[in-house]
Residue frames as a rotation matrix with the C-alpha (Angstrom) as fourth column:
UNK 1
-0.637 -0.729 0.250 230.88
-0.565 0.662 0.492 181.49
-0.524 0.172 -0.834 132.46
UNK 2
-0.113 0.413 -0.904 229.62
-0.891 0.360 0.276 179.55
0.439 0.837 0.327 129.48
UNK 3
0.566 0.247 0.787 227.61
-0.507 0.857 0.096 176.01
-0.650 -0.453 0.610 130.61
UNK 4
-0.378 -0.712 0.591 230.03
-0.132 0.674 0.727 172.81
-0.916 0.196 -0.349 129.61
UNK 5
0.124 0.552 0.825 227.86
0.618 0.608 -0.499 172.03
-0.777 0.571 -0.265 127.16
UNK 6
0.989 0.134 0.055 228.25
0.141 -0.812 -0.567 175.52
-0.031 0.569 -0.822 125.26
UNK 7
0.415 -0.903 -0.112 231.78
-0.415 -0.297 0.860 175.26
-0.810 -0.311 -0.498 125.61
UNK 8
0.861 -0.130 -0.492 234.11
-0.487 0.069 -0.871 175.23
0.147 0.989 -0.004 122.10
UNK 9
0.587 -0.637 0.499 236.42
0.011 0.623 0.782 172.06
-0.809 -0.454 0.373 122.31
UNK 10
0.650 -0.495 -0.577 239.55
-0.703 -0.100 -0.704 172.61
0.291 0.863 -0.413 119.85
UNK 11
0.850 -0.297 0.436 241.98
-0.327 0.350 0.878 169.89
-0.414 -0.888 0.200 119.24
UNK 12
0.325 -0.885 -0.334 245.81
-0.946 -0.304 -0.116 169.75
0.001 0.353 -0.936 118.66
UNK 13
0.822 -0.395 -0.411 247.67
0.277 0.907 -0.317 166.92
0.498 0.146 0.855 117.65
UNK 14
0.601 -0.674 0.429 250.35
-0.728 -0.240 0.642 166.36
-0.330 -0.698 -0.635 120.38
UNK 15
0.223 -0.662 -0.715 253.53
-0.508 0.547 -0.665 164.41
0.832 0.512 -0.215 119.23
UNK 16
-0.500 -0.725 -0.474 254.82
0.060 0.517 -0.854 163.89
0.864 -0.456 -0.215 122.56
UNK 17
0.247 0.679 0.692 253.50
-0.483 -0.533 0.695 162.87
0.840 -0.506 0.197 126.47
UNK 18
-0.667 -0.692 0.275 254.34
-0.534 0.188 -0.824 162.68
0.519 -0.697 -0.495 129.61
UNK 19
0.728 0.657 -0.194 252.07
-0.153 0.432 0.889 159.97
0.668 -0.618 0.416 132.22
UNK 20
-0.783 -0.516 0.347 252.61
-0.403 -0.004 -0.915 159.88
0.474 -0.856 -0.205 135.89
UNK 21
0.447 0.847 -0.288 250.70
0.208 0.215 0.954 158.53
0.870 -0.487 -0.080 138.71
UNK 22
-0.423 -0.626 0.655 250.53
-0.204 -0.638 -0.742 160.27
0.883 -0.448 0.142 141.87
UNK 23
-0.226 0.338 -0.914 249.76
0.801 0.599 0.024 158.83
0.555 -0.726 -0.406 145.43
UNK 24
-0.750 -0.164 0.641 247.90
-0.377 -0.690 -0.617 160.65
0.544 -0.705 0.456 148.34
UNK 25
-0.764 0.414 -0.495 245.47
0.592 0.755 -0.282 160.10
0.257 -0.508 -0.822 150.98
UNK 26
-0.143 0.835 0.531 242.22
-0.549 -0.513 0.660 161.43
0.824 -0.197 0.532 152.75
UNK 27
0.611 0.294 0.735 242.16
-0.764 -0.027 0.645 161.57
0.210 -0.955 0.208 156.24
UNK 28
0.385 -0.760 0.523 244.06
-0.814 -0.013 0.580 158.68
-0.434 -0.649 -0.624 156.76
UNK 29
-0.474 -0.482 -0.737 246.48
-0.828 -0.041 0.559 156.61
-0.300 0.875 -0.380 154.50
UNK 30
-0.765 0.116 0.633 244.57
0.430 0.824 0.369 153.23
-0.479 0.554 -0.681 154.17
UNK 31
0.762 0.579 0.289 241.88
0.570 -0.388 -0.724 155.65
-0.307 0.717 -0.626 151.81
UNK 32
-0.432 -0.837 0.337 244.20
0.505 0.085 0.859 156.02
-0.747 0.541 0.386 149.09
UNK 33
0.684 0.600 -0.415 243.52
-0.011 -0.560 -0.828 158.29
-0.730 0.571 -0.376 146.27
UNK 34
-0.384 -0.786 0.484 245.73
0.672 0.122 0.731 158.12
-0.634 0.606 0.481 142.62
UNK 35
0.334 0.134 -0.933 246.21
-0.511 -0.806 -0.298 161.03
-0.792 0.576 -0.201 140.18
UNK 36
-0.114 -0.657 0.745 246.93
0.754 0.431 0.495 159.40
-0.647 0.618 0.447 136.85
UNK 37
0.694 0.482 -0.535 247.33
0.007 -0.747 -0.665 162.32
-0.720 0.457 -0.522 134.55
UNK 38
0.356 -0.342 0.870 249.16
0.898 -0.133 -0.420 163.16
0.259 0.930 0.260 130.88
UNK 39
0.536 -0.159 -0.829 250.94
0.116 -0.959 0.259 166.12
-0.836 -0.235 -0.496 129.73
UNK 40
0.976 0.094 -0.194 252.25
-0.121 -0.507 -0.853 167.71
-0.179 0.857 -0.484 126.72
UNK 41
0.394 -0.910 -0.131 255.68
0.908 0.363 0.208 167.14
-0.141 -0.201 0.969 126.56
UNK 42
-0.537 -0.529 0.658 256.97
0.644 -0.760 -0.086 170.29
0.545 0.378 0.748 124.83
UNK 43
0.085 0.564 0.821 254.24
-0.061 -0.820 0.570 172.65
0.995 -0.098 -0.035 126.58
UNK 44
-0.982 0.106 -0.157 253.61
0.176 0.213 -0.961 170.76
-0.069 -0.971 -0.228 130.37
UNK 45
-0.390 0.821 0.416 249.99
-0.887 -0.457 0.069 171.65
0.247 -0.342 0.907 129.46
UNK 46
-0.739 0.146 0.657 247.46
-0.047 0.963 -0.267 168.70
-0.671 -0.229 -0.705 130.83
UNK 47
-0.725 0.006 -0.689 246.35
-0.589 0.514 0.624 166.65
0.358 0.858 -0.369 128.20
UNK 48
0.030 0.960 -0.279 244.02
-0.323 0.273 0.906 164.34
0.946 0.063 0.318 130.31
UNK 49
-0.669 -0.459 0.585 243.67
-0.719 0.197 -0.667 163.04
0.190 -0.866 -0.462 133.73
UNK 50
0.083 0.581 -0.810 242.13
0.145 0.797 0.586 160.09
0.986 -0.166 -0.019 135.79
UNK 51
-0.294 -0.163 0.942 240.99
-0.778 -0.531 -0.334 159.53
0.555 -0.831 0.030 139.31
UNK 52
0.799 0.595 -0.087 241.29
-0.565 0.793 0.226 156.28
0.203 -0.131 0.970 140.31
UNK 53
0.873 -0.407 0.270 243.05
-0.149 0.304 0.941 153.21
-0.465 -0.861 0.205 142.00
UNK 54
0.212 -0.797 -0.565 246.29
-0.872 -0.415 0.259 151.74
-0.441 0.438 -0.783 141.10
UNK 55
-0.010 -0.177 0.984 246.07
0.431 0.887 0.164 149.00
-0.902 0.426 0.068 139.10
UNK 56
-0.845 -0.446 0.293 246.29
0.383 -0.124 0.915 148.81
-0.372 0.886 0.276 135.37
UNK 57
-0.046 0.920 0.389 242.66
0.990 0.095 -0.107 149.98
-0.136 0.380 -0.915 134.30
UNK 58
0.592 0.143 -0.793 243.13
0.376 -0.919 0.115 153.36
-0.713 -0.367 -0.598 135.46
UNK 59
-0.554 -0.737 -0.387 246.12
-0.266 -0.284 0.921 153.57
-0.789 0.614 -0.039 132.68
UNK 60
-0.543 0.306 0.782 243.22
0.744 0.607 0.280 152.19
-0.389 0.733 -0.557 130.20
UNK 61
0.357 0.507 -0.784 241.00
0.656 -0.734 -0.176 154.88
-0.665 -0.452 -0.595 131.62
UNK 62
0.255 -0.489 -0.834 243.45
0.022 -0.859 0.511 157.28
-0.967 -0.149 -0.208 130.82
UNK 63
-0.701 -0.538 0.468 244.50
0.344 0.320 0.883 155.85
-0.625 0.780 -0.039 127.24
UNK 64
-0.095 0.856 0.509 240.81
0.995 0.068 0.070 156.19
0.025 0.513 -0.858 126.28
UNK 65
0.694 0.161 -0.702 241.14
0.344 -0.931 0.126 160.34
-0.633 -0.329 -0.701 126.85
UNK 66
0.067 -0.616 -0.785 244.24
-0.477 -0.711 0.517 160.96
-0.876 0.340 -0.341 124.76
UNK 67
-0.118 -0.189 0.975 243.45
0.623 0.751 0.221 158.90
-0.774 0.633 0.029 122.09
UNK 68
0.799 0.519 0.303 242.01
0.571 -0.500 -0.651 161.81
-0.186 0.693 -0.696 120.26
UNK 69
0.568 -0.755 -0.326 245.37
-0.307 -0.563 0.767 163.55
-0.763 -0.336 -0.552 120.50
UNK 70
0.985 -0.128 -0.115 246.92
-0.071 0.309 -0.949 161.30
0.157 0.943 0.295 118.18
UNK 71
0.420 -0.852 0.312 250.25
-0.693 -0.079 0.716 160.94
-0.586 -0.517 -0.624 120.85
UNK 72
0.764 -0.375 -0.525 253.09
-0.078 0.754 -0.652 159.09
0.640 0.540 0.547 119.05
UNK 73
-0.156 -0.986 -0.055 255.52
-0.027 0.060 -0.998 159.15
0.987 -0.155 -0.036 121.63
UNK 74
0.883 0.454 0.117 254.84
-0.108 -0.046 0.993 158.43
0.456 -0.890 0.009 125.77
UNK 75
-0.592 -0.806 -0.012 257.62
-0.197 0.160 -0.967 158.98
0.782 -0.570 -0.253 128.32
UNK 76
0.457 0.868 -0.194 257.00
-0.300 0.356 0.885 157.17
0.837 -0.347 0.423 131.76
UNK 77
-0.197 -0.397 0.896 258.88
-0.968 0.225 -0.113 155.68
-0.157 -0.890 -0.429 134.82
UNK 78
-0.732 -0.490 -0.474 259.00
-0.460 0.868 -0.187 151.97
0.503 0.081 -0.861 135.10
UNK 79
-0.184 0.781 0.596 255.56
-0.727 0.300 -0.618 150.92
-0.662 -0.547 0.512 136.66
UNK 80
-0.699 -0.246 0.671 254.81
0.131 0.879 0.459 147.76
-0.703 0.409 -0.582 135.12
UNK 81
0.408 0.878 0.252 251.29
0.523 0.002 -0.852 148.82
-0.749 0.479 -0.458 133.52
UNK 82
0.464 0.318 -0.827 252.94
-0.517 -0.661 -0.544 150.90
-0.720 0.680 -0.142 131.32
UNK 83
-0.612 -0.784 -0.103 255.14
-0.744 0.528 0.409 148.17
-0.266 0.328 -0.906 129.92
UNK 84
-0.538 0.591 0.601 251.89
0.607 0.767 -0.210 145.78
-0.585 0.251 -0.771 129.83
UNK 85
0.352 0.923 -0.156 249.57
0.647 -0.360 -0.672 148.50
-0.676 0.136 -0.724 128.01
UNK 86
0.736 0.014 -0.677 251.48
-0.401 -0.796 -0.452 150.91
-0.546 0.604 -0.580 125.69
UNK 87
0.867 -0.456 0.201 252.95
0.412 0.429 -0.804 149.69
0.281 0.780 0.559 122.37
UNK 88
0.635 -0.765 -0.103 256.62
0.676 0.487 0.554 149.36
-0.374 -0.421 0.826 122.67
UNK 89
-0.292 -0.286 0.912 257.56
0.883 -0.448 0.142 151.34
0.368 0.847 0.384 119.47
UNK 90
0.230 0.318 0.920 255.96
0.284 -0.926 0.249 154.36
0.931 0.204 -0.303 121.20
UNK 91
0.954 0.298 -0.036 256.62
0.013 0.077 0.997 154.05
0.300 -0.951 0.069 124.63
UNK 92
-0.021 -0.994 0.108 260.21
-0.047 -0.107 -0.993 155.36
0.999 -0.026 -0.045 126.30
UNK 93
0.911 0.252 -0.326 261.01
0.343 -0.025 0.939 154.93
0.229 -0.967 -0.109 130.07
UNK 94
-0.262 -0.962 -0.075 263.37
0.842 -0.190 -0.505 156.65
0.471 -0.195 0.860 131.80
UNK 95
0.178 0.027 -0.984 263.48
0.935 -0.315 0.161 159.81
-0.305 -0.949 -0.081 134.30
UNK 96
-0.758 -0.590 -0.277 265.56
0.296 -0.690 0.660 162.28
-0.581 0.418 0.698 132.26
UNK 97
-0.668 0.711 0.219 261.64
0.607 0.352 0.712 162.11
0.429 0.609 -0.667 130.02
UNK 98
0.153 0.757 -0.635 259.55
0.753 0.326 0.571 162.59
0.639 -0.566 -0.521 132.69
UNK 99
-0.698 -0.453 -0.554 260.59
0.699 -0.599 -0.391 166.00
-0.155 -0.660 0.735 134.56
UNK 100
-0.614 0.478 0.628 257.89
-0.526 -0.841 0.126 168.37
0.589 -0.253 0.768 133.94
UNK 101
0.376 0.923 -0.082 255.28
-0.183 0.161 0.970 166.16
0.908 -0.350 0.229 135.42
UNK 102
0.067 -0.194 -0.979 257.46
0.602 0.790 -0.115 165.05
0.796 -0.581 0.170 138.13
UNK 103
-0.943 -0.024 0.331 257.80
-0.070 -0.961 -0.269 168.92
0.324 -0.277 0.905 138.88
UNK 104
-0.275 0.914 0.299 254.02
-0.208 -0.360 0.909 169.13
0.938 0.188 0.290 138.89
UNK 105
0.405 0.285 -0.869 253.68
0.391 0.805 0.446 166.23
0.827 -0.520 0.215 141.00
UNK 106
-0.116 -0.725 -0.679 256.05
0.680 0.440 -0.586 168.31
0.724 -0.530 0.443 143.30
UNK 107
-0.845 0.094 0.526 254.30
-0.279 -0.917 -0.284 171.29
0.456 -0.387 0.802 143.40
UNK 108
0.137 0.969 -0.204 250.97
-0.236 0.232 0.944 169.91
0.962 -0.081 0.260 144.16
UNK 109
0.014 -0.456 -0.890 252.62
0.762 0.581 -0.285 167.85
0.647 -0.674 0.356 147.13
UNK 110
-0.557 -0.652 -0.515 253.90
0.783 -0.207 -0.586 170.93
0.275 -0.730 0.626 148.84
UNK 111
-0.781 0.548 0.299 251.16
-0.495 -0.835 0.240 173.44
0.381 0.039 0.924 148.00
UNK 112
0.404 0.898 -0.171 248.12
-0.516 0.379 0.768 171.13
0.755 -0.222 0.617 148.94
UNK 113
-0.641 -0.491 -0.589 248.42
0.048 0.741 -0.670 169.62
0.766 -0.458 -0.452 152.50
């Protein structure tokens, strides 16, 4: 396997993406852990990810990874950060959007315990 460093980074301009955050614990719930991660819309491939609490930084975090993408469209769910932090004109909320990651989010859940 080729060191990170020697590794050949191609990138694709993605039209559309999907952001979720995803709640779990370690050992016991008051040590919280958040997945904030992206996806492709049209593929489901991840796009970027974050590991970190839940407040609104962690969606900065995350903003500062797919910028190179060139995303014109974000689908989301109704957490307020994304309504304080992504530009209106690009930014859709709604559920019917947001199904492949919510899939992920379901497999992970049931496969990791």
């Amino acid at each position: 396997m080729p060191h990170p460093q020697q590794r050949e980074i191609i990138l694709q301009q993605v039209d559309e993406a999907e952001i979720d955050e995803m709640w779990s614990f370690v050992g016991r719930k008051k040590q919280e852990r958040w997945l904030w991660h992206a996806i492709d819309h049209q593929t489901g491939k991840i796009l970027a990810y974050v590991l970190a609490p839940h407040i609104d930084v962690a969606l900065k975090e995350l903003m500062v990874l797919l910028a190179p993408f060139g995303i014109r469209r974000f689908y989301t769910d109704r957490w307020g950060a994304y309504a304080r932090i992504l530009d209106e004109d690009q930014h859709e909320v709604g559920k019917h959007y947001t199904q492949k990651i919510e899939r992920k989010h379901l497999n992970v859940r049931t496969r990791i315990k």
